[in-house]
Structures are given as structure tokens and as C-alpha cells.
N, C-alpha and C positions, 0 to 999 in steps of 0.2 A: 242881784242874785235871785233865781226864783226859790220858793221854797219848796222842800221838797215834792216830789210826783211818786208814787206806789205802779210801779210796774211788774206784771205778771205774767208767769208763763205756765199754764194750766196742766198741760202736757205734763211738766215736769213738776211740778206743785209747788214752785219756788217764787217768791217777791223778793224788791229791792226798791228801797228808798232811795231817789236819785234826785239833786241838783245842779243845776246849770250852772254855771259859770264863768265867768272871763279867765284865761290863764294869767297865774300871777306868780311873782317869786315864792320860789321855795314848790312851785310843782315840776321842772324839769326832769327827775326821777321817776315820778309815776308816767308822766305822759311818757315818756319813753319806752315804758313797761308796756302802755296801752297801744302803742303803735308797732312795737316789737312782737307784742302777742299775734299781730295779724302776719308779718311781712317774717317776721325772724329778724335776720340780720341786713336782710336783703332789700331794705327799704332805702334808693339811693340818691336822695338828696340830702346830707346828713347836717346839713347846717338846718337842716326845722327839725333836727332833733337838740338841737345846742341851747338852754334856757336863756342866756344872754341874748342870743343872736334874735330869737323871736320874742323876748320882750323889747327890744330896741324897734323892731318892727311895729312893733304894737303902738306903741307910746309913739314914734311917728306918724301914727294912721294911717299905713301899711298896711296892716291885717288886724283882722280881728278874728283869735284864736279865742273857741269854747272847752270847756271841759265838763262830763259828767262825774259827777263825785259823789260817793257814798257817805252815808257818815260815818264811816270807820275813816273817812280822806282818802278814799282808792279810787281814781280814774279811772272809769271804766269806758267813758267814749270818749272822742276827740271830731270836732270839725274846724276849719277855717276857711276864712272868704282875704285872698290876698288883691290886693290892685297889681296888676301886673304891670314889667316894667317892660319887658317885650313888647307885648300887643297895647300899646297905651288907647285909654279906655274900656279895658276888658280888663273884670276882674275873675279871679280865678276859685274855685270850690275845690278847696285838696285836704289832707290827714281824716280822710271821712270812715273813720273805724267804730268799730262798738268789740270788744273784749268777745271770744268763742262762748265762754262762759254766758254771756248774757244777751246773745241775740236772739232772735225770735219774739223779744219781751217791747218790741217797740220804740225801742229807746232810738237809735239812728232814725227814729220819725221825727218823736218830739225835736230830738235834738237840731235838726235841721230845720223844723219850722222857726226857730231862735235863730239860727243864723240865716234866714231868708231878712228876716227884722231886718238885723245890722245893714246888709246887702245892700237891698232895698230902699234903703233910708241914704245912701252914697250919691254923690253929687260926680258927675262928668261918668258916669261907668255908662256903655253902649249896648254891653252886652252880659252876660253869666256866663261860666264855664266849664265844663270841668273835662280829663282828662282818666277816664273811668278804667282800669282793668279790668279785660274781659274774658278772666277764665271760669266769672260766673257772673251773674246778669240782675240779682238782684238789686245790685247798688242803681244797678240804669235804672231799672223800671220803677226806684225812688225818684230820679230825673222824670222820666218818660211821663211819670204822672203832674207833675209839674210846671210843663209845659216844654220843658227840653227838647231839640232837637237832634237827630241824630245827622253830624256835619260831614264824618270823618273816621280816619283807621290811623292810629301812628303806631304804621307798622310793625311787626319784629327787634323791636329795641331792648328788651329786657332780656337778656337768660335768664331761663325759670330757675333753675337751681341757683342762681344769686339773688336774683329778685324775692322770690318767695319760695325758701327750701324746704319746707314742709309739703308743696302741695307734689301728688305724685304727677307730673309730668315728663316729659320724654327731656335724657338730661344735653341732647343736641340744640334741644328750641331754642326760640323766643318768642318772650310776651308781644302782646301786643295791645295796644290802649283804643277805646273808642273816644274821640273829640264830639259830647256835648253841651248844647249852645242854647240860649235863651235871651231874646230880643230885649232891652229895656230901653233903650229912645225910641222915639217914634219918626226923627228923620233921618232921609238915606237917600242920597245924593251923589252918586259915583257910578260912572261907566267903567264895566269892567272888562277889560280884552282880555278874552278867553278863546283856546283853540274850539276850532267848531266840532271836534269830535266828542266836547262832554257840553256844549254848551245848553243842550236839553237835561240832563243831572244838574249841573249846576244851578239854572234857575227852579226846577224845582224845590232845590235844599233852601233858597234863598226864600219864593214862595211858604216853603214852610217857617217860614223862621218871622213871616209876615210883612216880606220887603220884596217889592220889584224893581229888577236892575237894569238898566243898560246894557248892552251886550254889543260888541267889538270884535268881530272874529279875524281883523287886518293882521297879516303878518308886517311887521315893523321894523326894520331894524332898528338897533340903538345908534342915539346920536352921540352921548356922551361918552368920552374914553375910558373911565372907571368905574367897574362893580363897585356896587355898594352891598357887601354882604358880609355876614359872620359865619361861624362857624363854633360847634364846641363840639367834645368827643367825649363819649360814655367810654373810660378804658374799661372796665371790670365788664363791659355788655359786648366790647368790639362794636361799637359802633357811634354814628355821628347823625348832629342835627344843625343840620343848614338852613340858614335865613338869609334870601337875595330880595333883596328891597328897590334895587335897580341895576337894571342889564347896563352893561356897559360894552364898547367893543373889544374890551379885554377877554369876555363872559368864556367863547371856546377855548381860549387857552388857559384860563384858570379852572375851568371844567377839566380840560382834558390833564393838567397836572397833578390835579386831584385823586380823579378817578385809576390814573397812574396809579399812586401809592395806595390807595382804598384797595386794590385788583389783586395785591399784591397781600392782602390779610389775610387768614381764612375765617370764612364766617361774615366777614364784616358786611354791615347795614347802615343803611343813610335814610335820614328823614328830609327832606328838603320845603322850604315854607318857600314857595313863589308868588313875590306880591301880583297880583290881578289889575292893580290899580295904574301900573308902572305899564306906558305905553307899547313897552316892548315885549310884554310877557308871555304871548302867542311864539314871538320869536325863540326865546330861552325856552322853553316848553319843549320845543323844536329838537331844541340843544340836549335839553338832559332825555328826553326820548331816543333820542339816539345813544347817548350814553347808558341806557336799560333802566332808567324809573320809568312809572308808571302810575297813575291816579290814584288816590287814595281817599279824596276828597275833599273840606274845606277846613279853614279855620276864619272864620266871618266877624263880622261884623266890630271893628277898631275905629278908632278916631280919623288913622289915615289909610292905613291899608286894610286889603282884603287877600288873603291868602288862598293859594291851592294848596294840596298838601300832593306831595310827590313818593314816591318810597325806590327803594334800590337795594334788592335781595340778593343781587348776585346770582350766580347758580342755585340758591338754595331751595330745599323744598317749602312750599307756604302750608305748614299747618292751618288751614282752615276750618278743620276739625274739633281745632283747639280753642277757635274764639265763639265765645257765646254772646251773644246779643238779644235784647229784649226784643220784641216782637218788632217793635218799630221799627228797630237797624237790619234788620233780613234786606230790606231792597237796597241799601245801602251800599250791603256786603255783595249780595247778588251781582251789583253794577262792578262794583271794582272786580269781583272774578271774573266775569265777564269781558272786558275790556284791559284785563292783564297784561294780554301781548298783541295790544295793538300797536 
């Protein structure tokens, strides 16, 4: 535990004695309080808000969750670095809050230079990551400084008014997340077949991230007769997040019986992860272009695969208005409006 740190906010003539530490039993209550104060009720992975569930992670070496505490024992910030089980070798940066009451005072600085430690110090991780909402840009440009790059857009998945019901938002939308990313091996070994229409974005985001790839622009068929892909569905957002890890000759018709009953929601949004690695990905690419996604950008650097990101809005209108991003994701966002309906 560190001892405690005096953090101050001038402005308002107020300090607060704050220490770090590991979450342990008997805090499930407050941290809850500390992550509710930012999201409301609308924070929707509710199992890292469950004490059992994320001490059991912990004690695995799963994650390592921080909490700041006062000495009254009040949480007032929360971070954690999870190994992720999807993207294996990639671990994940999320609950990254600091309390309304006590931002501005620096504390979501310190606090994260402590959990870069733990991070840092992990054996097989490839990459960092985090999954940032972007209806304001401060948390990036903690990334941004960092060294983070800006990979990606996961598109429109959240309703504001569930997601975060305080903030005044139009109550139609949806959130939408930017995917930043930070290098930590130093090898990188993988041709990735990519269609040629983003194949200049791509190596650039790759470029930035301090890796030059291989580039494949062959269309492929697939040899093998089964998708290998999942699927899960955000009920409370209408919407879903697809990971195709390999085409198979199945791919059009389980595309097209999907996209059947998705067509048939209103509102409804799909994220789709298309591995790059996977010979045939220029082919699938193909496939859900025609089915109406469209580029959104990357999620990089894993043990075995290399992702695109896809998105599928439907008819709907794309608040762009709505997502804010640090100065560095401007080209980013530029390229994905840009190449929308190609």
C-alpha cells in the first residue's frame, strides 16, 4: 500500500489524503459507489461490479484491481489492468473513474502511473489497451500521453440514456468507444490480408504502434467448411459484437441469416472483429461490405490474431458530432467518415 499522497485543487481551495491500493474484501460497496457515481446505473458489465466475482479474478492473476481511498475508507478512484480472454495476449485497461467530486486534483494520474507498474511487470502481454468512451476526451489524452495509439471506433453500441443517464445526450443515440493500443513485445511476425481499399490506413496505425506488417491484398476463398466465429448480444443497447476468427464456406449463409433477423430490429448495431491473420479475410470483408459494414479500424496486436474492426449502423444517423476524440484520433475518425460508403 502506498502511504498516503495530498492532492489538491486550487480553484476550489479543497485537499484530500489519498491511498492506493489493491482491492480487497469488504470494499465491493464503495467501489461500486465509485463507479456508479460516473456511469449511474448504466455501467454494463455488471459482473466487475460483483466483490466475489473480481476478487476471484484477482487471486487468479486475472486482474489487478486498484482503489484510492481516503482515510475516512471512501473509494474515490478505481482502475484495473485485466488479461484478456478474447484477445489472448492483450491485456485490457478498464473501471478507469475518479469520483465528480475530486477530479481535476490529479488523482486518475497518479493513480494510473501504479497500475502501469503492475501492467508492465506481466509476462506474455503483446500489447495495452483500453476501450475509452468518447463523449469526452480527457481520459484519451491520459492514453495519448502515454504512448497510446489511436487503432479504432467501436461504433454505436451503447444507448446513452442506459449507458450513462446523466449526461444530457440525444435519448435516440448511441455511445460509441475509441479502441486504444500500446506495443509491449518487440516481435511481429504475421502477414496480414487486408482488402486494398484500407490497406494504406492500416499500415499506417500499425507504423504507429511501432510494427511493420506484411500486406496480402489476394482475394481467397475459404478452404475450410466451417466459421469459426462467436457472437454475444448487448440486449439493454440492441445491439451485437461478432468475432470471426476464420471464414469458412459456410460464412454467406450464416452472414446472410443473421443479418436477416438483426434487419428486422429497430435500432439494432453490430460490431464485428475480422481476424486479418485468417487467409481469407479480404474474401469475408467482401461479404459483410455487401451486407452494409464498413471500417471502423483496428484491434492489434494479440498472440495469434490481428483484427479489423467492422461496424453495421443500419439506416441509422451517425452522430459524429457526439464522439470526441483527443487530437490524435481526428485522422482516424476523418478516414472512417470518409470511406463510410464505400
Amino acid at each position: 500500500m502506498d502511504s498516503g499522497l495530498i492532492f489538491e485543487n486550487r480553484e476550489k481551495g479543497r485537499s484530500v489524503n489519498v491511498c492506493f491500493r489493491l482491492f480487497r474484501q469488504g470494499d465491493g460497496e464503495q467501489f461500486c459507489r465509485c463507479i456508479e457515481d460516473f456511469y449511474g446505473g448504466g455501467y454494463p458489465y455488471k459482473e466487475y461490479l460483483d466483490e466475489e466475482f473480481l476478487l476471484e479474478k484477482c487471486a487468479a492473476g486475472e486482474m489487478t484491481v486498484l482503489c484510492g481511498v481516503t482515510p475516512e475508507g471512501e473509494i474515490i478512484s478505481t482502475s484495473a489492468v485485466r488479461k484478456d480472454e478474447e484477445f489472448c495476449g492483450s491485456a485490457l485497461l478498464m473501471l478507469r473513474v475518479v469520483k465528480k467530486a475530486y477530479r481535476g486534483m490529479g488523482i486518475g494520474k497518479a493513480q494510473e502511473e501504479r497500475l502501469f507498474r503492475y501492467a508492465e511487470g506481466q509476462e506474455g502481454i503483446c500489447s495495452l489497451y483500453a476501450d475509452v468512451m468518447t463523449h469526452n476526451s480527457i481520459s484519451q489524452g491520459s492514453l495519448a500521453r502515454r504512448g497510446f495509439v489511436y487503432c479504432g471506433i467501436r461504433l454505436m453500441l451503447y444507448r446513452n440514456p442506459v449507458m450513462v443517464p446523466g449526461l444530457m445526450l440525444p435519448s435516440e443515440g448511441k455511445m460509441s468507444q475509441a479502441v486504444m493500443c500500446r506495443r509491449e513485445c518487440r516481435e511481429f511476425d504475421k502477414a496480414l490480408y487486408c482488402p486494398s481499399q484500407h490497406t494504406g490506413e492500416v499500415q499506417r496505425i500499425y507504423h504507429e504502434l511501432g510494427v511493420e506488417c506484411r500486406m496480402d491484398q489476394t482475394l481467397r476463398l475459404p478452404v475450410s467448411e466451417k466459421t469459426q466465429m462467436g457472437w454475444k448480444e448487448e440486449k439493454e443497447h440492441n445491439s451485437y459484437i461478432w468475432t470471426v476468427q476464420k471464414i469458412g464456406t459456410d460464412f454467406p449463409d450464416r452472414l446472410s441469416d443473421r443479418m436477416g433477423q438483426i434487419r428486422r430490429r429497430e435500432d439494432a448495431t453490430v460490431l464485428c472483429y475480422l481476424n486479418l491473420c485468417d487467409s481469407s479475410a479480404v474474401y469475408g470483408y467482401e461479404m459483410l461490405r455487401k451486407e452494409g459494414f464498413f471500417f471502423t479500424g483496428l484491434k492489434p496486436l494479440q498472440i495469434k490474431e490481428e483484427y479489423m474492426l467492422l461496424a453495421y449502423t443500419g439506416g441509422q444517423v451517425i452522430r459524429y458530432e457526439d464522439i470526441h476524440l483527443h487530437e490524435d484520433g481526428e485522422r482516424l475518425l476523418s478516414y472512417i467518415r470518409l470511406h463510410q460508403n464505400d
